[in-house]
N, C-alpha and C positions, 0 to 999 in steps of 0.2 A: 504493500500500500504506500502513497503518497501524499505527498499534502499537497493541497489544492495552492494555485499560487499567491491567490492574497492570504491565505491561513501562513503558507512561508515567509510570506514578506512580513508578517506583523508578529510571526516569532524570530525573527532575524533581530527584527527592532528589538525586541527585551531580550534578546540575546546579546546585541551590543548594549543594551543598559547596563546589561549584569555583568558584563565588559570592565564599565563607566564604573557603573557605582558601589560594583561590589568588590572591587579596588582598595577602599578603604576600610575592609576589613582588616585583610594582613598588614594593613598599618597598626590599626591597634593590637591585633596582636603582638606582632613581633615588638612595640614597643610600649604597649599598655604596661607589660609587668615591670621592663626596666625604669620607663617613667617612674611609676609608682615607688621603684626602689630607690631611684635620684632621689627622690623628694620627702622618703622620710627617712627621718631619722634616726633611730634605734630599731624599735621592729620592724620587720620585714616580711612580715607573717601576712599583711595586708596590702601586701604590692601589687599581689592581681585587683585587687577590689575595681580599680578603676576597669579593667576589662570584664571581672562581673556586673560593675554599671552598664556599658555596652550591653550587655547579652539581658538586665532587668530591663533594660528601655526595649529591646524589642517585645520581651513578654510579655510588658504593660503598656504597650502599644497593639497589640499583635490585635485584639478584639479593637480597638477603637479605631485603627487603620480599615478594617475589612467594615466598618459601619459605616466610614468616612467615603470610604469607597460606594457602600451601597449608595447612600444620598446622594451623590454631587459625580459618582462616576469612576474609571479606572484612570482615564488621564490627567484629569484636576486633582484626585486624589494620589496620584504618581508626583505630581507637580510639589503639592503640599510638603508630601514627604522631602523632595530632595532640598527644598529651601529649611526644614527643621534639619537635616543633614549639615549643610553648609553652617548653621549658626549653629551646632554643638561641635563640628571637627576645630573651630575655628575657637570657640570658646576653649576645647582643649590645648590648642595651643600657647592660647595666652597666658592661661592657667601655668603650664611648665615655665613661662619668661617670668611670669610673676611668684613662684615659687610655691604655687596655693593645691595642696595635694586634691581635698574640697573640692576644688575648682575644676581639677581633673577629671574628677568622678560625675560632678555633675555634668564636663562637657561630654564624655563619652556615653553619659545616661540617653542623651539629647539625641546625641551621633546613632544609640543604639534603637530610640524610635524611628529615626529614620530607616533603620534598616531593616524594622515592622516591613514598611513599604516594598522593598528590598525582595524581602523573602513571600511577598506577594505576586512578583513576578511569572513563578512558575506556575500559579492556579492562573494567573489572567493569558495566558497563552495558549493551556490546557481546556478554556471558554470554547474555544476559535474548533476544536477538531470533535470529530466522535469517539466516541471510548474505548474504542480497540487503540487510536493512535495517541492516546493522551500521553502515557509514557514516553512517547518519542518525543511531542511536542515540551512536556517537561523536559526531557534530556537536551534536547534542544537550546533552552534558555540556558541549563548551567554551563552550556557549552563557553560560552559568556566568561565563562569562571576561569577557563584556561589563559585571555590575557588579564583577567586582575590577578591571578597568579604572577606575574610579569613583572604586570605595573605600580600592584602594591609593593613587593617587599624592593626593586627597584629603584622607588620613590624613596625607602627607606634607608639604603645604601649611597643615596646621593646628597639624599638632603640634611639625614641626621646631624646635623654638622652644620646646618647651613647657617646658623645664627650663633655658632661657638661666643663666648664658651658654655652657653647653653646649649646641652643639648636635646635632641629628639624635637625641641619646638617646629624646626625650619621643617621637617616630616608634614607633620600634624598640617602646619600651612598650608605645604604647598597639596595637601592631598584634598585640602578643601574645595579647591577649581574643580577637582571631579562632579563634585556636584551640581555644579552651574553647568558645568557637559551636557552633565542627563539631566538636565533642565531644560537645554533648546532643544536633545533627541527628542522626548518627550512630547513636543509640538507638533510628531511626527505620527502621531499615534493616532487611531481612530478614533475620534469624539463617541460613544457609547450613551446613551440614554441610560439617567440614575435607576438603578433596578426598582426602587421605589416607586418609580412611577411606571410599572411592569408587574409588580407581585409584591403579597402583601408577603410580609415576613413571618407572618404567625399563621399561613398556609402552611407552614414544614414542623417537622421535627422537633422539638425543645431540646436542650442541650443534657437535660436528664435523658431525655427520648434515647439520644445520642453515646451516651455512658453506657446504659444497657444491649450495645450493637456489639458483639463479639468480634467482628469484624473491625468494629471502628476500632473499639480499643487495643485490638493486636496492634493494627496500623499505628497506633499513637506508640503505644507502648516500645515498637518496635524505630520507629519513627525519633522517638524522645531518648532511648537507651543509645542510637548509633550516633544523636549528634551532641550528648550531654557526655560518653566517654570520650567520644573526639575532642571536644571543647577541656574536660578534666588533664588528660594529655597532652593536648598541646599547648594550652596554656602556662603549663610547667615547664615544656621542652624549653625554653631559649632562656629563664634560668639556671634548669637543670646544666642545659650548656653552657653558660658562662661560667658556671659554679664548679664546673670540669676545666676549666681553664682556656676553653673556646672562644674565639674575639665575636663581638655584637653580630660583624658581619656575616663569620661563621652562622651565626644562631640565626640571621636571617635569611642565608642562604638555605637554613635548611626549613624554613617555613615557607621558602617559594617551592621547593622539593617537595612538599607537604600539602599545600594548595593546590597544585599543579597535577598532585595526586588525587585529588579532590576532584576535579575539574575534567582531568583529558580523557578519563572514562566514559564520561557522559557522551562522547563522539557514537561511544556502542551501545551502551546501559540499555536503554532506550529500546534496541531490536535484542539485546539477551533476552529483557523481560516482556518484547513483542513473541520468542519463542519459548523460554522458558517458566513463565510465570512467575507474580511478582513477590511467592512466600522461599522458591527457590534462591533467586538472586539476594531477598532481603535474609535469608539463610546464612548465605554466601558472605557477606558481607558482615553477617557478626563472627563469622569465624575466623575473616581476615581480620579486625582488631581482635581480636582473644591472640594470631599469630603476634600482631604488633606487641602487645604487651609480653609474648615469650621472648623477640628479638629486646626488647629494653630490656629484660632482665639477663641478659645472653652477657648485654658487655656494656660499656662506655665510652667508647669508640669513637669517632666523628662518623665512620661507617652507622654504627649502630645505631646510635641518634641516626642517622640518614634514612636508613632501610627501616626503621619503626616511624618513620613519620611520614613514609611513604603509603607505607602498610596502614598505616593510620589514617590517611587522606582516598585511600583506594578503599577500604573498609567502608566508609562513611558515605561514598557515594553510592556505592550498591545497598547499603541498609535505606539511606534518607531518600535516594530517586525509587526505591525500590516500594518502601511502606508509602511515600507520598503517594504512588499510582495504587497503590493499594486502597489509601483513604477515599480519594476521587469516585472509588467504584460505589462507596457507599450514602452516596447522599444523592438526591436528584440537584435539579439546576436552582429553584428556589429554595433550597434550604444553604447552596455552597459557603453564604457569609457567616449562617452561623456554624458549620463543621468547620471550614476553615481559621476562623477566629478560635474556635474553643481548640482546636488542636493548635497554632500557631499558642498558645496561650503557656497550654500545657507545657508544649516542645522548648519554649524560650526561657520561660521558667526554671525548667530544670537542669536548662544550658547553666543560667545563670548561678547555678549553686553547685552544678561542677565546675565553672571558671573561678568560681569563688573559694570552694574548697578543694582545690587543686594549690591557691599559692599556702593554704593552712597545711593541707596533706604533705606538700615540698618542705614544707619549713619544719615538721611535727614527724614524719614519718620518712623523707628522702625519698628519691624516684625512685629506690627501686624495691618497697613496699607498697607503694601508692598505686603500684601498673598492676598487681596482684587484682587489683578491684574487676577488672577487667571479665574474667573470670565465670565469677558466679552471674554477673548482672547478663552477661551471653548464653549464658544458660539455661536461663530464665525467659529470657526472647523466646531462644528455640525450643523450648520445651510450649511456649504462648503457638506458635509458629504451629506444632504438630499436633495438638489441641485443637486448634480452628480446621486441620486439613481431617483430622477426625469428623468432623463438625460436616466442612463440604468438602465432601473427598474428590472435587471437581474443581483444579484448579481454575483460580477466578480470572484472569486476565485474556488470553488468547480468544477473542470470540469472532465469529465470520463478519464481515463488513455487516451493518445494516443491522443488526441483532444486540442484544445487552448482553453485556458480558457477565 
């Protein structure tokens, strides 16, 4: 099957947004935690905090983004976003010249709503096709992700520096522009009628409705476990590195190694889980982080940080592209805002308290008791995983054109 040509052209477009603006992620990564270590002063237990802000703002964003959207639309509501983008990357910046740890926090909280919007991307693509090609069209958009693999941590090897002898501010700055980018792509987009004035929203499902669907909840469950160990991991990684005696640049080469990991899958994902169905691939995909966590306890290497944060970026996209097409199957088209709200809700959440308690874990337990987590929480997936194929012993994805899968 194929995509019709304007359903490709307009996941092209949020495919170069996710280009644009999800660029500034592996900024704050790669230097949310060291920021946070510049800036305070004795303990160091709370140096990620400012990247757990990141990851709270889009949780508590995540339902009021997809509302925002209902009312006024997907590309006024894309627009919204990336101007809250711009004035939180930008607020974190100043925050690092002005020495205000606070200030940090609150700018990447900012930075992290915006990238509610962000991670909307791949349901507003997924609108555009039928349901046998949603997975493609989602893999699609993250495809997106392979140059912010590039261009974040890029931005971060050139600029960290750029306002010496502060540093990491001139980062933060210059990554701001990305957002004014996918502010004029953005203009490129099909104006949409607010669903509101299309369907009422108390037509669908309630979000209790929605907790009692065995299906939904694997999907979340499975969905929230592959990008909340991802985020616990790497989060830690580029202190872990430093703390081995790896230079900054080091640790953020290997977050572009790690993104890129993330990202250049999705070129396939997309037709694995077109043939193989999407409890298989989201299978697959908790077993390659359970590997990542055996290669970080294997060694300390520059290798092994490498080959575990690859594993770990490769991992995450077959669990998160895999249970996303998952979730999709289970709502109709008026109920989308509130499934995807209440699962972005979940999902971001729980990011946020593994980025959180990853820099407590690092500092409390060292990397290489912390990666043991790994473990049971994959277990627990796949054991969620063969419980539902109990359930419907007919996998859900693959279905003939024209028919519901």
């Amino acid at each position: 099957m194929k995509f019709q040509t304007n359903t490709l052209a307009i996941a092209n477009l949020y495919a170069l947004l996710s280009a644009i603006n999800a660029s500034v992620a592996p900024i704050v990564i790669s230097l949310g935690g060291l920021a946070g270590a510049f800036l305070l002063a004795d303990d160091k237990s709370l140096a990620t905090l400012p990247v757990s802000g990141f990851n709270v703002g889009v949780a508590l964003m995540a339902g009021p983004a997809s509302l925002l959207m209902y009312r006024i639309g997907r590309q006024r509501g894309f627009m919204a976003g990336s101007l809250l983008g711009f004035a939180g990357i930008i607020l974190a910046g100043v925050a690092i010249i002005e020495h205000s740890f606070i200030g940090l926090c609150i700018g990447l909280l900012i930075a992290g709503g915006a990238n509610s919007f962000v991670q909307q991307y791949r349901f507003a693509a997924s609108d555009y096709v039928d349901t046998p090609l949603k997975s493609q069209a989602i893999s699609r958009v993250l495809i997106g992700g392979i140059a912010a693999a590039i261009v974040g941590p890029q931005i971060v090897m050139h600029n960290k520096d750029l306002l010496y002898p502060t540093p990491f501010a001139g980062a933060f700055l210059s990554g701001a522009g990305l957002f004014l980018i996918g502010l004029f792509v953005m203009t490129l987009l099909p104006h949409q009628i607010p669903e509101k004035q299309k369907i009422q929203r108390s037509d669908g499902r309630t979000k209790k409705d929605f907790i009692k669907d065995p299906t939904f909840v694997t999907a979340v469950l499975c969905g929230t476990s592959s990008y909340a160990l991802m985020a616990f991991v790497m989060t830690a990684a580029p202190l872990a590195m430093v703390g081995c005696g790896f230079d900054v640049s080091e640790a953020a080469l290997g977050i572009q190694w790690h993104v890129l990991a993330m990202f250049v899958p999705s070129l396939f994902t997309g037709k694995l889980i077109s043939r193989f169905g999407q409890r298989k691939i989201i299978a697959a995909g908790l077993i390659i982080l359970m590997m990542c966590s055996a290669v970080a306890l294997a060694g300390i290497t520059l290798e092994h940080f490498y080959l575990a944060l690859i594993l770990l970026g490769l991992g995450w996209n077959f669990g998160f592209i895999g249970s996303t097409a998952l979730l999709t199957e289970t709502y109709a088209a008026h109920e989308k805002h509130t499934a995807q709200g209440l699962n972005d809700s979940i999902l971001f959440g729980s990011v946020a308290i593994g980025s959180l308690g990853s820099g407590v874990a690092y500092e409390l337990m060292g990397w290489e008791l912390m990666n043991w987590i790994a473990f049971p929480i994959g277990l627990i997936c796949l054991s969620a995983l063969f419980f539902l194929k109990q359930q419907q012993p007919s996998e859900l994805n693959p279905a003939p054109s024209g028919t519901d899968a």
